[in-house]
C-alpha positions in Angstrom: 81.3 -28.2 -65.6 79.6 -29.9 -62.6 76.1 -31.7 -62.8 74.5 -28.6 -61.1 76.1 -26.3 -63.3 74.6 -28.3 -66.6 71.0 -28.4 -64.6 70.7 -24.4 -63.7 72.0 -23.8 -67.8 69.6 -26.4 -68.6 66.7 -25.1 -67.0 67.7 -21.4 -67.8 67.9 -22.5 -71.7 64.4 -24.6 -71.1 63.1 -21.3 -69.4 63.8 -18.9 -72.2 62.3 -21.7 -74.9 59.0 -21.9 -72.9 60.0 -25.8 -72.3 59.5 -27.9 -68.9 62.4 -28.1 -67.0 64.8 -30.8 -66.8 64.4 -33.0 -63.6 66.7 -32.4 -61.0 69.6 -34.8 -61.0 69.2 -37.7 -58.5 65.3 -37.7 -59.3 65.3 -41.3 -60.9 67.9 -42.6 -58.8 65.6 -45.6 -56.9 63.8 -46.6 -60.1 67.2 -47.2 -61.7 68.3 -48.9 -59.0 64.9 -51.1 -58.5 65.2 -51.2 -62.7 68.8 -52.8 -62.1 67.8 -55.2 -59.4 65.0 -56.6 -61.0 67.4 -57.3 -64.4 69.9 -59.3 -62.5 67.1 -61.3 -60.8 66.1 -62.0 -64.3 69.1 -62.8 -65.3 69.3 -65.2 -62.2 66.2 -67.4 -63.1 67.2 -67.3 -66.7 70.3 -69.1 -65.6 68.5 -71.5 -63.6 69.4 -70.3 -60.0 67.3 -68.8 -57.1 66.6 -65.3 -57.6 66.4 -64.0 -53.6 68.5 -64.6 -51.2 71.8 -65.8 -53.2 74.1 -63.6 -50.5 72.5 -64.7 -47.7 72.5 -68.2 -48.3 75.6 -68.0 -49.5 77.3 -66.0 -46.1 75.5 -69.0 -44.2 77.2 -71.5 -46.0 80.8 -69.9 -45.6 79.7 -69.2 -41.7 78.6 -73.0 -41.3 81.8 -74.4 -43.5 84.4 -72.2 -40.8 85.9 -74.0 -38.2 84.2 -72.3 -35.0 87.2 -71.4 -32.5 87.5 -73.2 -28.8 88.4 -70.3 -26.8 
């Protein structure tokens, strides 16, 4: 059974009870994501390093430590 086949039985079973519907699948997607984000930036100054920017500064050091080609 798909996700949208679970929703529409679901909301046909919460229909016939008199309940609210189930939300819609995908509906909580960004506030698990921003939920997950700020965890690992938690997790980050727990451990004692910077909490933004750790990619970034961390591409710019392996851009800066290349040898740039003479061509």
């Amino acid at each position: 059974m798909s996700i949208a086949q679970q929703y529409l039985l679901d909301t046909h079973r919460a229909r016939q009870h008199g309940e609210p519907a189930p939300p819609a699948p995908g509906t909580h997607d960004g506030q698990a994501v921003r939920e997950l984000r700020d965890y690992w930036q938690f997790r980050a100054v727990l451990a004692g390093r910077p909490a933004r920017g750790r990619i970034r500064s961390a591409l710019g050091r392996w851009l800066h430590l290349r040898p740039r080609s003479t061509c």
